[in-house]
Residue, then its C-alpha position, 0 to 999 in steps of 0.5 A: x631112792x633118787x633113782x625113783x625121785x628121778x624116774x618120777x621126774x622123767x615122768x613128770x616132764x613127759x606127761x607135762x609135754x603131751x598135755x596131761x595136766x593132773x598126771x604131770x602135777x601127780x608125778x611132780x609131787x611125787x618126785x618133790x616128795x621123794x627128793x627131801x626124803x632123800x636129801x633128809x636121809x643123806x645129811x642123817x646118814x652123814x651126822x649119825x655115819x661120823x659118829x660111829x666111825x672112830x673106835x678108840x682102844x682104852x687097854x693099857 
């Protein structure tokens, strides 16, 4: 997913230097969208990925 986020960036910067104002803006969005989406899914995956980690054995 960041790769996209930063495929779309690339995007945006290249079309941005030739002038090309509504596919700039376009990708830009796109990228915006994609990096929160990434950086939500990354702390998510970090809180629910601790809770799971730890399997404590109660045989006695």
């Amino acid at each position: 997913m960041l790769r996209w986020t930063l495929i779309f960036l690339v995007v945006a910067i290249i079309a941005a230097i030739f002038g090309f104002g509504g596919i700039a803006a376009g990708a830009a969005g796109i990228a915006k969208f994609l990096f929160f989406v990434f950086v939500i899914l990354f702390i998510l995956s970090l809180i629910f990925g601790r809770r799971g980690g730890s399997v404590v054995n109660y045989d006695i």
